[in-house]
N, C-alpha and C positions, 0 to 999 in steps of 0.2 A: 541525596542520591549517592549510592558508592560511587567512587570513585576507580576506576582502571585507567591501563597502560593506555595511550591513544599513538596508533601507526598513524603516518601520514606519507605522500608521494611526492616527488617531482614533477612539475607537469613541463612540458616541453617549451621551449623558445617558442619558437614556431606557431605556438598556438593548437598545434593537431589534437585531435578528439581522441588519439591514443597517448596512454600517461605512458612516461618514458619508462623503458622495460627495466628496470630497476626492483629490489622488495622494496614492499613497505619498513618504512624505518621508525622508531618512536622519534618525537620532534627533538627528544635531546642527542638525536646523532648529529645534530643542522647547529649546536651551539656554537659552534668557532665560526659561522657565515657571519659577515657584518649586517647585514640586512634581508630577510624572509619579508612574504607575504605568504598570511595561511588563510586559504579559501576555502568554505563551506556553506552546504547549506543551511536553511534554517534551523536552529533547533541542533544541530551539532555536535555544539561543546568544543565552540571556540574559544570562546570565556571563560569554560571550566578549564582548560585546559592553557591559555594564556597564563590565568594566576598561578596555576601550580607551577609554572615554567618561572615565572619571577621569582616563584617564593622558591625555591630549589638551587637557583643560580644566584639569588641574592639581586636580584635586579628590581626594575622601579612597573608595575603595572598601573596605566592610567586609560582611563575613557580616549578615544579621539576626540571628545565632544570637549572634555576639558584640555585636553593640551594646547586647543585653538584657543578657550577662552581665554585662559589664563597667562600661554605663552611661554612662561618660565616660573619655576619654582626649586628654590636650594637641593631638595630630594629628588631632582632629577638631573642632577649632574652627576659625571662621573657612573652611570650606572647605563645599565642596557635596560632602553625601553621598550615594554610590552604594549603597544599602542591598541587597545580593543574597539572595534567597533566605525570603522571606516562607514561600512553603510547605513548608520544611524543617522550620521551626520551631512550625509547627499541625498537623505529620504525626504527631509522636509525642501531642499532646495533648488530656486528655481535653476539653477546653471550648477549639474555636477561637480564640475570642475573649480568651484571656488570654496568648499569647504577642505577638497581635497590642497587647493595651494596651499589653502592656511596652514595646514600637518608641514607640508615642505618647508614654508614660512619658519613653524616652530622650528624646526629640525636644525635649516639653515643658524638661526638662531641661540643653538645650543651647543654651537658646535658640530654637528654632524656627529651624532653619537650612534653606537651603534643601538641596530631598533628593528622592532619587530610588527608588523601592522595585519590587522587581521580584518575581513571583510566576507560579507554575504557573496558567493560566486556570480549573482545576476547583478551586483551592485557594482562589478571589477572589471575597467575598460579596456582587461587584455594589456597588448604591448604599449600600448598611448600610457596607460597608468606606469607601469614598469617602466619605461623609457626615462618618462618624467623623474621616477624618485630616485633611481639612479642619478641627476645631479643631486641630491642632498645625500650617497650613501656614503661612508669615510673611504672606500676603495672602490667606490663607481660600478658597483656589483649588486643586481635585486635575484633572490632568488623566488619563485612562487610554487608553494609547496600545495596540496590538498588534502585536507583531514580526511582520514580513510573512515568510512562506514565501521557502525562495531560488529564486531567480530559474535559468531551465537555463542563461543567461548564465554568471552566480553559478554551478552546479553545474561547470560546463564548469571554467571559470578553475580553482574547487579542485582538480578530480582532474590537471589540468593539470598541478600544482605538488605534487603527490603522488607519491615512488616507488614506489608502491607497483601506480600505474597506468599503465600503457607505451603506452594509447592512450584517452583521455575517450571518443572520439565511438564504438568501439567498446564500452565500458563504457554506454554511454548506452541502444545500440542492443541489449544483450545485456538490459539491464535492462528493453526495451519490449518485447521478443519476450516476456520471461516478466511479463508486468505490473504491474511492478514501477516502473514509470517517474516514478509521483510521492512513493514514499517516501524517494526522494534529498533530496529539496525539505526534509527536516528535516535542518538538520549532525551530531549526532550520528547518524541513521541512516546516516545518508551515510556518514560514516567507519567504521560496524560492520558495510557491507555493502563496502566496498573491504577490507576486514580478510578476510571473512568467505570472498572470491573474491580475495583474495591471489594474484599471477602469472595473471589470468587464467583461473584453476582455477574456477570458475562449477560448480554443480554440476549431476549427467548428468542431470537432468532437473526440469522445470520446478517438478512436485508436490515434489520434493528444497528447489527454490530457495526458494518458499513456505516448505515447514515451516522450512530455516533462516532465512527472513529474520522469522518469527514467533517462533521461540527467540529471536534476536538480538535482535530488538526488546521483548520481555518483560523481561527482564533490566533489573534497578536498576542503572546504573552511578552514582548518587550513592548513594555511603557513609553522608552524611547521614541518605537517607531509609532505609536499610536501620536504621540504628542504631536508628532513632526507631520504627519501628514492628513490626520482627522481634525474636525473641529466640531463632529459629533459623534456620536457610539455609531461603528459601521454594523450597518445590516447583512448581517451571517448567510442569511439566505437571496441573500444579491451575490455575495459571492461566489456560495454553493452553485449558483444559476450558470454563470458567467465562466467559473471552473468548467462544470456540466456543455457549456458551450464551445469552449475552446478543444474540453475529449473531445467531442462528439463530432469537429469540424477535423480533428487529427485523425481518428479514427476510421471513419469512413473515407476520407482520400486518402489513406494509407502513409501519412507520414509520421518523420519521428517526433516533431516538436516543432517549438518557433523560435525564431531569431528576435529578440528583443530591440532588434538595429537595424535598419534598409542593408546597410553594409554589409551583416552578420548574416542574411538571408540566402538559404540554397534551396537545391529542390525540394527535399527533404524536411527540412527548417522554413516555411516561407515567414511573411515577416507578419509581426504579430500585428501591425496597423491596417494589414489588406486582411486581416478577420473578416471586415465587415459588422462587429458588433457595436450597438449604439452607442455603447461606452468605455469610448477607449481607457481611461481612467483608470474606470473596474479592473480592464483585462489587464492594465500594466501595475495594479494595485495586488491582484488575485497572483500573478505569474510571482509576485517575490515570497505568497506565503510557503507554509510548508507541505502544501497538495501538486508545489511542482520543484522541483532540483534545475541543478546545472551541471548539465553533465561535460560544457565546450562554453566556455565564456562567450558572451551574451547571446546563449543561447539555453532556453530551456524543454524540460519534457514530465512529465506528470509522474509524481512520487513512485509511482508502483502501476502496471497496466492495469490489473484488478481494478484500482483505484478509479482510473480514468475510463473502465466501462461502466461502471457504478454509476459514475458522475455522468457520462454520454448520457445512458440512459434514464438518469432521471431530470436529466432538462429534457431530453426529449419525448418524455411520457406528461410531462409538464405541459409542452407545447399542442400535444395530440390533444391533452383532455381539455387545456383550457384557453387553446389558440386558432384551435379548428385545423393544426398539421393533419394531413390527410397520411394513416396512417399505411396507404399503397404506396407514396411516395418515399417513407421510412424502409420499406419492404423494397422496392424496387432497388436502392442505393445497396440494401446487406445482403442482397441473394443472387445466387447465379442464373444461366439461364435455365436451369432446371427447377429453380422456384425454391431450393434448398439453400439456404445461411452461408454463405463463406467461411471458409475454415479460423480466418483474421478476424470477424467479426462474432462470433456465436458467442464469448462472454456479454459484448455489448446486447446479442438479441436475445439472450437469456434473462439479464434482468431488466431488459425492455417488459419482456413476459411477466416479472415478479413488480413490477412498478404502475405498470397499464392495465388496469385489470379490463378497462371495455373491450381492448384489441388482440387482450392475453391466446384465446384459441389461435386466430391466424398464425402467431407467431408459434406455440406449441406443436402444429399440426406439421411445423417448415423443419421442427429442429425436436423434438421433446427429448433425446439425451443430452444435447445440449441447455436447455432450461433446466435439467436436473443438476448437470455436472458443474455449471458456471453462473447461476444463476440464484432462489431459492422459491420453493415451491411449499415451503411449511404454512403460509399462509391463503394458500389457494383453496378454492372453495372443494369441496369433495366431488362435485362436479366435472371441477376444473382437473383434479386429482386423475381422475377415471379418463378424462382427455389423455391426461399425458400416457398411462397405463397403455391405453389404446395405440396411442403413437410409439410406444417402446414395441406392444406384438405388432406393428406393423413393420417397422426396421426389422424384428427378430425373422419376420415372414423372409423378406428380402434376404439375410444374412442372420443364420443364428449367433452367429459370431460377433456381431456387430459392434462387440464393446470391447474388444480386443485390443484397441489402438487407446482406447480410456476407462480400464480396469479399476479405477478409483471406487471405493463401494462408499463411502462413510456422507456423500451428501445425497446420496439414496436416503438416509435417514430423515429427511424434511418431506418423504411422502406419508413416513408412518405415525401417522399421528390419530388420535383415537376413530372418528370420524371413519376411517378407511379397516374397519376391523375385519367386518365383514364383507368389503372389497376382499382384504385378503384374503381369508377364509375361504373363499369360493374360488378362487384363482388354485391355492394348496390342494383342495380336496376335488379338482377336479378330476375324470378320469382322465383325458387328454396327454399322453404321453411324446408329443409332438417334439420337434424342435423348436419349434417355434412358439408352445407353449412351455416348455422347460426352461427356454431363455427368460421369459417372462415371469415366470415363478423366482429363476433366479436372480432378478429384479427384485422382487418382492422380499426374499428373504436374507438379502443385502438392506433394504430398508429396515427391515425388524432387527439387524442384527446394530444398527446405528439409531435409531429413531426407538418412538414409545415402543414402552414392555408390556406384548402381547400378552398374560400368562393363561389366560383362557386358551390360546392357540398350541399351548405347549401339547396338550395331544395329540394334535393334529401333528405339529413338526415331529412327535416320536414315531408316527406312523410312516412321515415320511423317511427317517432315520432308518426304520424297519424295512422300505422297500425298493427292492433292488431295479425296480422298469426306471426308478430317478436314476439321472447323471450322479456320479459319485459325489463330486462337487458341489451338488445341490443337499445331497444328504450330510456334508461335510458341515454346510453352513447351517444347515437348522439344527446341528447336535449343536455348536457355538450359540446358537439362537436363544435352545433352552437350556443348556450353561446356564448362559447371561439372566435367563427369567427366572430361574432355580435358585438362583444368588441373590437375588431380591428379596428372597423368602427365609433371609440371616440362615445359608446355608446349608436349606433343606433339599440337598439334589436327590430329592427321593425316586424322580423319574430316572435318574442318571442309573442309581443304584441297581434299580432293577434292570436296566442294560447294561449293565455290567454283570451283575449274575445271569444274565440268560447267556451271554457271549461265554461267560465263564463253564 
């Protein structure tokens, strides 16, 4: 992977969940400190970024894993060590705190040289850690810094320099349609999701994109930590479950995350052992992959909301189809008392909708621009299609305006798909000049203008182009419409043409 500049922060004494108001600095503004600790999450580029800091300053990079082994070695005197990988070597052990003495051990042992150690953020015990390395620092001073997120500058530049990708800004744009757009911002995600959509091959729909960019990102790519803590291939989909459990328990009581410590636990954060799930194990195994961050030492929160209603919802479409969850008791938890979705929760009851197909109607019938907007609806039956349709002119009856507040058009596109041709059709041409059917039309050709290329329908939309009883708007989008279908046709805008001479 290229390589870029990486910013990192200060994070505060104190502990506080706000980083000290300071910019971000690249890590070689911190080289004259005798001693850093740089915290990240998974997948980061800690390690990318450790070795280039050695090999720049001429300093010594080593594992933590061997500096305990070994102890001492001639090429580590005299040099500033880049210590990598603290939480590799507390992953397999039963008492944290003795792989970590050994590092002090060495250190003590070398002199107290100056030295640089770097760690998973859920793997870092805060001030007890800091406290401690300060005796081995040569001026009794630990700084903890935090690798900043990359930058979409940063994302651009990499996939730039990547064959793997033939165009960034399309890459970028595919990743924001399916909301996906800030798990790039981690470099290994970043290179497991150009891997993953290799040549552009993206997959046929968005609920697809989700479930693999959740495979992908579950997965230990350090060997390390696999060694340390498996002693057989863990089951990706115990995981998947267990993530999915932990959303779905954050989610619906409204908090932000969990406290991985009795200690660390607040309202907000309660503690991740009063889950209640059968395996505590899982949930303290799941909480270090890359499906959750650390955003306040030993405390975490799920990579991306998106993410973690994906995951809500498909443990708990799991439970509905094959545990007997009573799917009143799902509905009762995510609606108000007018029987309508809460505003907090419509991504989670969106692809409730796209994951449940037995219970998909009730939830459609509570929310159907939300099941469009946050959810995916390309794989619904045309049945199901016509549900939702129904539930958009019912909103548009109440308020033609209804999408005012979520003008978003481009996941309207997962209703247009062949099946619904003639839905549309008859929706376009009917006489009905209502508000309430115009909103709904202008549903429709937000759909065609993202989704499959009607080009049977291009008459129909010239006609509406032609007449003035449409909202102007509506006429705006079906000239775009058949654009876009015109242009399939290697540039034969023959419809265009002739509205252009007649205008003319």
């Amino acid at each position: 992977m290229h390589l870029v500049k990486r910013t990192c922060t200060e994070v505060p004494e104190n502990g506080s969940s706000d980083l000290i108001q300071v910019r971000s600095q690249p890590l070689s503004a911190h080289q004259q400190l005798s001693a850093y600790v740089l915290l990240g999450d998974p997948g980061a580029g800690k390690t990318t970024v450790f070795e280039q800091e050695a090999s720049r300053q001429d300093a010594c990079y080593v594992t933590a894993r061997d500096l305990v082994t070994y102890e001492d070695r001639p090429e580590w005197h005299d040099k500033i060590l880049f210590i990598d990988g603290l939480d590799e070597i507390r992953a397999g052990s039963l008492d944290a705190r003795t792989p970590f003495d050994a590092i002090r051990a060495s250190l003590e042992k070398l002199g107290r040289p100056h030295f640089r150690l770097s760690c998973r953020e859920a793997d870092w015990f805060g001030t007890a850690d800091q406290e401690r390395l300060r005796s081995v620092s040569p001026d009794g001073q630990v700084t903890i810094l935090h690798l900043d997120p990359l930058t979409e500058a940063d994302i651009v530049e990499i996939l730039n320099h990547n064959p793997r990708v033939s165009n960034a800004n399309e890459f970028m744009q595919w990743a924001e349609q399916r909301g996906l757009n800030e798990l790039p911002t981690n470099p290994q995600i970043l290179d497991m999701l150009v891997k993953a959509v290799a040549d552009g091959k993206w997959p046929g729909t968005r609920k697809q994109t989700f479930e693999l960019a959740c495979q992908t990102i579950i997965r230990e790519h350090n060997q390390e930590h696999i060694e340390a803590t498996h002693t057989q291939p863990v089951d990706e989909n115990q995981q998947i479950n267990a993530a999915g459990f932990l959303c779905a328990a954050q989610l619906i009581a409204g908090n932000t995350g969990y406290a991985l410590t009795n200690d660390m636990a607040a309202d907000d954060f309660p503690y991740l052992g009063d889950a209640g799930y059968e395996k505590m194990e899982l949930l303290l195994d799941v909480a270090r992959t890359k499906l959750f961050k650390t955003p306040i030492e030993g405390r975490i929160t799920p990579v991306h909301r998106h993410v973690a209603e994906y995951l809500a919802a498909r443990y708990l479409a799991d439970r509905i189809d094959h545990a007997g969850l009573p799917i009143g008791r799902i509905l009762a938890l995510i609606t108000g008392e007018d029987g309508v979705v809460v505003t907090e929760l419509r991504g989670l009851s969106a692809w409730l909708a796209a994951l449940c197909m037995k219970q998909r109607i009730a939830i459609i019938d509570r929310d159907p621009l939300g099941v469009v907007l946050y959810g995916d609806v390309q794989d619904f039956n045309p049945q199901d299609k016509r549900r939702v349709l129904d539930g958009l002119q019912r909103e548009a009856a109440r308020y033609p305006w209804f999408r005012s507040a979520h003008w978003t058009a481009s996941p309207f596109g997962a209703l247009a798909t062949p099946d619904m041709e003639e839905e549309f059709r008859n929706i376009l041409t009917a006489p009905d000049r209502s508000e309430t059917h115009q909103a709904l039309a202008d549903c429709v050709l937000d759909a065609m203008a993202h989704g499959t290329r009607f080009t049977s329908l291009s008459d129909t939309l010239l006609n509406i182009i032609r007449d003035a009883t449409w909202w102007p708007g509506i006429r705006r989008t079906a000239l775009e419409v058949i654009h876009r279908n015109d242009e399939s046709k290697e540039g034969e805008n023959f419809r265009l043409k002739v509205l252009i001479e007649d205008i003319r």
